[in-house]
Every structure is written in C-alpha cells, then in structure tokens.
C-alpha positions, 0 to 999 in steps of 0.5 A, spaced: 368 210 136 365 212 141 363 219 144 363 220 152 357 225 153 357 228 160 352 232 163 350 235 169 345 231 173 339 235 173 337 240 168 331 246 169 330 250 163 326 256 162 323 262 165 323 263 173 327 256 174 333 259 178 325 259 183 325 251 183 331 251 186 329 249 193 326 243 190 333 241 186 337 241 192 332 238 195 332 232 190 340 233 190 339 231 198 343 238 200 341 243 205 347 246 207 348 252 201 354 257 200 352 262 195 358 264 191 358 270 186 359 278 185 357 284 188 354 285 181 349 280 183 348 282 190 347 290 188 341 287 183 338 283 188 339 276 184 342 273 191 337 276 195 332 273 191 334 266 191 336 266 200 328 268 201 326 263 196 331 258 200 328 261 207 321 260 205 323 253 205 327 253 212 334 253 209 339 259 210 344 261 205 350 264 206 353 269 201 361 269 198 360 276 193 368 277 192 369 273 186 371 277 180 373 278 173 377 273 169 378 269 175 385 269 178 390 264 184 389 269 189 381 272 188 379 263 190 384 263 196 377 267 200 373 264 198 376 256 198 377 259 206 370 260 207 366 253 203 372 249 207 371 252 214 364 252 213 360 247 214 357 247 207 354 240 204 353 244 196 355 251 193 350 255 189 355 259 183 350 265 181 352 269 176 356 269 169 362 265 167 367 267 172 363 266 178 361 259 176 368 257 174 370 261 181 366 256 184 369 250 181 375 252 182 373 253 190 369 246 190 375 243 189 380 246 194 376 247 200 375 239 198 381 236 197 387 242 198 393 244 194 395 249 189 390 251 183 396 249 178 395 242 181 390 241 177 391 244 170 391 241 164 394 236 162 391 233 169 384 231 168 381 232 175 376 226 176 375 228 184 369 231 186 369 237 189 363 241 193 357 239 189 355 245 185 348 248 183 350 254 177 345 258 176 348 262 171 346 270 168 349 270 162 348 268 155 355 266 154 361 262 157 356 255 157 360 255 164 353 252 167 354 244 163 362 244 162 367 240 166 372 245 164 375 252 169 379 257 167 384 260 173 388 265 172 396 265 175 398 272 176 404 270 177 406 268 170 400 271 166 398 264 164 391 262 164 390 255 166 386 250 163 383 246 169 379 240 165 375 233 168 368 230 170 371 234 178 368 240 175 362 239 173 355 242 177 351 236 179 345 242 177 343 247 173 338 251 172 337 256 166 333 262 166 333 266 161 329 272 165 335 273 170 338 276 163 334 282 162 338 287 165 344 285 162 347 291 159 349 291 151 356 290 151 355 284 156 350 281 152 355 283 146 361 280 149 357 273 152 353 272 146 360 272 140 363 267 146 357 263 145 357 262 138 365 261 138 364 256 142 358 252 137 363 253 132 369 250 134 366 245 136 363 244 130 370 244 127 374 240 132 378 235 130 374 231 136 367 233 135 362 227 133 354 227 131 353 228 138 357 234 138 354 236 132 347 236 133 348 241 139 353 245 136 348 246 130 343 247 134 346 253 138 348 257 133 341 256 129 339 259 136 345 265 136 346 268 130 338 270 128 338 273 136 344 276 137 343 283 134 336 283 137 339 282 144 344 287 144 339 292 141 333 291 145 335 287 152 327 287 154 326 282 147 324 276 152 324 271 145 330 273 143 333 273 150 330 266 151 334 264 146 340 266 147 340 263 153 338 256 150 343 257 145 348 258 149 347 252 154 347 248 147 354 251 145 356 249 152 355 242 151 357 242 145 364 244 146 365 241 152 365 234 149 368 236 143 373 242 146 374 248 143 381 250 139 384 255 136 380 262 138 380 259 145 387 257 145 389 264 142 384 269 146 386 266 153 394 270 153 391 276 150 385 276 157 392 273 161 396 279 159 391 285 158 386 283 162 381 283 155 374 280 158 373 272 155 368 273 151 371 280 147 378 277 146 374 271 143 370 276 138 376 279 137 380 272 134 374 269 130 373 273 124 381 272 123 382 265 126 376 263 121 379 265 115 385 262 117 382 255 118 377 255 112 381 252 107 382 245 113 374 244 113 371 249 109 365 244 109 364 245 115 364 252 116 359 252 109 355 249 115 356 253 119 354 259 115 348 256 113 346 253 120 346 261 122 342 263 116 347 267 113 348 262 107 343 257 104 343 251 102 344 253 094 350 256 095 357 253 094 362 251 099 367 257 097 360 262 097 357 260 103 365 261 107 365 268 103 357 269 106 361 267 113 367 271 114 363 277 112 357 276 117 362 275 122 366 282 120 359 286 120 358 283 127 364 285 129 361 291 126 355 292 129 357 290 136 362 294 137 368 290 138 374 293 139 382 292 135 386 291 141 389 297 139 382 301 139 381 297 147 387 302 149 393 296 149 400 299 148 403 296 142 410 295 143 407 291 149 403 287 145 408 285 139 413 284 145 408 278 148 408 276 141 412 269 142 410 268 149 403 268 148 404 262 143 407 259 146 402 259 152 397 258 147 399 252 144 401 248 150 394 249 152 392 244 147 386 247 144 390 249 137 391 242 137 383 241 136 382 246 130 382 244 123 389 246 121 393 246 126 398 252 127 406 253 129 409 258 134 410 262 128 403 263 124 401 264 132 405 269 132 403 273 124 395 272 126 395 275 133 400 281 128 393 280 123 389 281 129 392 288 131 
C-alpha cells in the first residue's frame, strides 16, 4: 500500500527565514500580498517587519490583524471580504495557529465563496484557494505543513474540521527566532499540542514508515526541550528545536491524522473556550492510558523515543515511564483540570453527550488504536474532570 505525502512546495528553515520572504514570493511569481494575522503580532512589531522587508523589494503589504483565537464562522467574514475585494495574488498567514488556519479558511472563501460548512469534513477540499506563504511564530499547531483547518461554528458549538490538499500553504517559512518572546504558557500549551500531534500520529491507525519516521523524530526533538523552553524562552537551542519538532509533528499528522485527544479536545475548546493546545494537554495523560493496552508497542516507542524510557525496558516498563512523564509534565507545566481552569461543572457534565457525540463524528477517534463508543466517551471526559 502506498502513502500520499503532501507538502508545501517551498520550505526555508532556520534562523531569520521569515527575512527570505521576498525571495520566496519571488520564486512563487507573487507580488500582490495581504498579510493576515492578529494585533498581537502587530503590536510586537513582527508585521511591520516583514511589510519593510517587502518594501525594500518595491512591494506593499497590506495588513488584516483581526483574526482571533479559536477561530470562528463570523471572525473569517472580514477577512474574506478584504482578500476578495482586493486585488491580492497571495496571502502571508503570520502568527500562530489560529492566524494561519484563519487564513486557510480566508483563502478559500474569498476565492470560491460559500459557507464555511461547506467545506468540512467529510468533504475533502481539493480546490485551491489564494496561494498561502505561512509564517508561523509558535512552536505548536504544525498549521504551517497541514491540509487541515479548524473553524468554529458559534452557532451550534461545534468545531469543524475542514481537510484536503486546498488548504495547504504553497510556502512556509520556519523561523525559530520569531519564538523568543513567547511568553511560558504559550510555550506551554504549544509545545504539548505539538508532542500530541507526533504521537498520535504515531498510534494512528493510518500511519506508515513515512509518517513514523516524522513523528519519532518530533518527539526526539520535543520532549528533552520542552521544559527548557517554557523555563527559559531566551534558550535559542532549545527554541530551535521546538520549532523544528513542531514542523515534523506537523507533517507527521498531517499525513497520517491525529485520533482520540483531538477529536475529544476540539468540544471542550467549542463549548468552554479552552485554548487548542490546553484542552489537548489536558486530554493526553487519560487518552494515553486508556489507548495503551491497543498498541502498547507503540506507545513503548514513543517513551523511548522522548528519552523517557530505554531500550532495556519491557513494553509494559516503558508504557508506566510514559504515563508518569506525561502527568510530571502536566505538573511542571501547570496545566490546569477543567475544574481548576474555572469551568462550571454542572455545565460541563450536562455537554457530556454532545461533545461525544461531536467528538466521533469528527472522525479522529476512528484513527486511534482503540476505537472508543459514545459511552466510554463520556467516562474519560468525567475521568478527566
């Protein structure tokens, strides 16, 4: 069986490559570009970087900041009137995840119109939108390599799933230096989202060598780094790799899916407005738990390849050493129960069987080792509380 392994076109990796950015549009035959990202990124002065570099090279940037985050139907709608009423030949998504999986979404409205419903999962977009350069400044959502957004519909609490080639960039450039100012529970929340998404890749039910190899790789690349990151934000070795490792876990899932923690975390940010990556670090010491005895070999990989286990420890040793470094780093990171992050919990228990139900139909649980019902669903989010 063949795998499919879709990437963007141009990749520039390393310190200072968001400053070859003229020379990548140049490349990609654009000279017209909207730069859309968040008022965050404006006030560090990150999008006023790239518009004089741009300058410098003759071309004028102009600016969107209004996206937000956990991106939403109605936070889009402005931007996709701006790319559509313009006369843009490119978008540069700058930022973290939900800047970039706005601009995806932004992309292919302002090109093809419709409702954002259209276009999710089961649908596989294959049309191509506004070609996007990402840029991206955390070390977290991979967003920059996937063919995957996330779009939340308010008006049912449901975030959708939006998946095909259509909402890959053509570019992206990976600059571990635009991560320095992170502040620690960005760093945090980030950098668990990216080690989730190399592992369940990993455990997926469609991962292949290709996959494996990214995802073993991200992880080798994460886990040593991670704590030293969210310490110290100035160590430029550990910053690098996180960056890196993320870009890996990115590719890794992106071809082989992401499964249970996913498909369980995206309710809790839809109807508590938990950050992405919080929700998933909340999620993968019980999802892990519960998934072990399916592929215990595989998580045994995992544990090893994070440097948490060796390779004379058994399976069943391996898999202890990895539930317990996942709970210390839950720990040490300060990632809160979704009691302790102030949600009410009548509120929560009475979502219970919406969210799984929202959960599975999002597919991803069907891509985790063991595949779970409604019911059991519903024990590990109370597990979870």
């Amino acid at each position: 069986m063949s795998t499919q392994v879709i990437l963007p076109r141009i990749l520039q990796i390393g310190e200072n490559a968001s400053q070859d950015i003229p020379v990548v549009m140049a490349n990609l035959g654009c000279k017209r570009p909207l730069i859309i990202t968040d008022k965050m990124m404006v006030k560090l002065g990150y999008a006023a970087a790239i518009q004089q570099r741009l300058a410098a090279h003759d071309i004028q940037a102009e600016v969107f900041d209004e996206t937000v985050p956990e991106p939403t139907v109605a936070s889009i709608q402005a931007g996709v009137a701006k790319a559509r009423n313009g006369d843009y030949d490119c978008i540069i998504a700058l930022g973290g995840g939900s800047p970039i999986d706005s601009a995806k979404a932004i992309a292919i409205l302002a090109k093809h119109g419709g409702e954002m419903r259209d276009y999710r999962f089961p649908r596989i977009v294959v049309e191509s939108g506004l070609p996007i350069i990402a840029v991206p400044t955390t070390a977290g959502t991979g967003s920059e390599v996937t063919r995957v957004t996330i779009i939340a519909d308010e008006k049912t609490d449901e975030k959708m799933l939006c998946v095909g080639i259509g909402f890959m960039p053509v570019a992206a450039l990976i600059d571990f230096s635009l991560t320095l100012s992170l502040p620690a529970r960005i760093t945090a929340d980030t950098g668990i989202d990216a080690l989730t998404h190399a592992m369940e890749a990993y455990v997926s039910k469609k991962a292949s060598l290709y996959s494996d190899s990214q995802a073993l790789e991200a992880m080798r690349l994460i886990a040593p780094n991670l704590r030293r990151a969210y310490h110290d934000g100035a160590d430029k070795a550990a910053r690098e790799a996180m960056m890196l490792g993320s870009t890996l876990a990115g590719v890794a899932f992106s071809n082989a899916s992401v499964a249970l923690v996913h498909g369980m975390s995206r309710p809790i940010g839809a109807h508590f407005h938990v950050p992405h990556g919080l929700s998933n670090a909340m999620l993968l010491p019980t999802v892990t738990e519960y998934s072990i005895p399916t592929a215990a070999a595989r998580y045994a990989d995992c544990a090893r390849a994070m440097g948490v286990a060796s390779a004379q420890d058994s399976i069943d040793v391996a898999n202890d050493k990895l539930l317990a470094e996942l709970r210390a780093l839950n720990d040490e990171l300060q990632v809160p129960t979704p009691a302790q992050f102030g949600i009410d919990r009548q509120h929560f228990f009475d979502q219970l069987q919406v969210m799984a139900e929202q959960a599975l139909a999002s597919g991803s649980p069907n891509n985790n080792p063991r595949v779970p019902s409604a019911e059991e669903i519903i024990e590990l989010y109370k597990q979870l509380w």
